[in-house]
N, C-alpha and C positions, 0 to 999 in steps of 0.2 A: 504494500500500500504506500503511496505519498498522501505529500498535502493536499492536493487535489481531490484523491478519494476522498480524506476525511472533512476536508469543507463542500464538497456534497456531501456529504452527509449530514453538517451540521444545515445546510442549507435547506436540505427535504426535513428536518427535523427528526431524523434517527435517533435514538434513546439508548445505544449499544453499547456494549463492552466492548471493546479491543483490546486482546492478549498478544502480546509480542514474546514470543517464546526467543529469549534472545542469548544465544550462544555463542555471540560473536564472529557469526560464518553461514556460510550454506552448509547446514550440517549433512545433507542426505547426500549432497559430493562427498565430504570429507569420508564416508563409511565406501562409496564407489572410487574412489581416487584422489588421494592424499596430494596435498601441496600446500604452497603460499596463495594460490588463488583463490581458496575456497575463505583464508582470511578477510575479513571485511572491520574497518573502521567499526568501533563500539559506540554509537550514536547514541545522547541521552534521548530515544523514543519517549520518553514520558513527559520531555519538555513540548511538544511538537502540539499538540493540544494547546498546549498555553495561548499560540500565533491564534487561533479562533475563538479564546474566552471558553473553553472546555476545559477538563479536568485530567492531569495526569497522575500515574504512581512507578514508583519504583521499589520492587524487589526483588530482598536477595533471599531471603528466610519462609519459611512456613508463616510466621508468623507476620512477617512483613504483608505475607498477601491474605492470609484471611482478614488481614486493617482493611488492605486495599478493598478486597471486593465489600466489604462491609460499608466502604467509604462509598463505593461507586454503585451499591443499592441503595444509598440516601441520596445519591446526587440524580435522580432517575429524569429530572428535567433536561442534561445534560449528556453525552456520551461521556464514556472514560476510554483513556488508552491506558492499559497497564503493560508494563516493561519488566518483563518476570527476568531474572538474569539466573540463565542457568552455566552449567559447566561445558566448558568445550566437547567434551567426550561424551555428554547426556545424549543415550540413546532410548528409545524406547524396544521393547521385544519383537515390534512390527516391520518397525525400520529395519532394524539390522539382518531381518529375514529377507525385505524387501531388497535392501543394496546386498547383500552376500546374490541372491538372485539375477538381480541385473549386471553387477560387475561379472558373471559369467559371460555375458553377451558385447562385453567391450574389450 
């Protein structure tokens, strides 16, 4: 997503969460083929809301985000972007089925 999606959005009047699952990378490369490219800039996404008068959060803990979504079911007049920051290496059991899979075919 950019800025563009999310001021349509705030422009149609969307009410949504946005979760930024943020690993610092295109994670589902990094599992099919390992480089510097798959690194990307750490962008504060939780600022990016601010530019339209919307609401951001940022976490790093369990605890950080049951605040956050707790904060962004009160704010329900508004969207939220939340910027969950997880670990480089965070995969899920799906993914890694998924790229083991497709790295055959490359």
């Amino acid at each position: 997503m950019t800025c563009l999606e999310l001021s349509t959005a705030m422009r149609y009047g969307f009410q949504s969460d946005l979760l930024v699952l943020n690993n610092k990378g295109y994670g589902t490369e990094r599992f099919l083929q390992e480089g510097p490219f798959n690194d990307i800039p750490n962008w504060n996404y939780h600022r990016m809301p601010d530019l339209l008068g919307q609401v951001g959060f940022r976490m790093h803990t369990e605890g950080d985000l049951d605040k956050a979504l707790r904060a962004a079911l009160q704010n329900r007049d508004k969207f939220s972007l939340l910027n969950i920051h997880r670990k480089r290496t965070d995969v899920s059991p799906a993914l890694e089925r998924l790229a083991k899979n497709l790295a055959k075919r490359i």
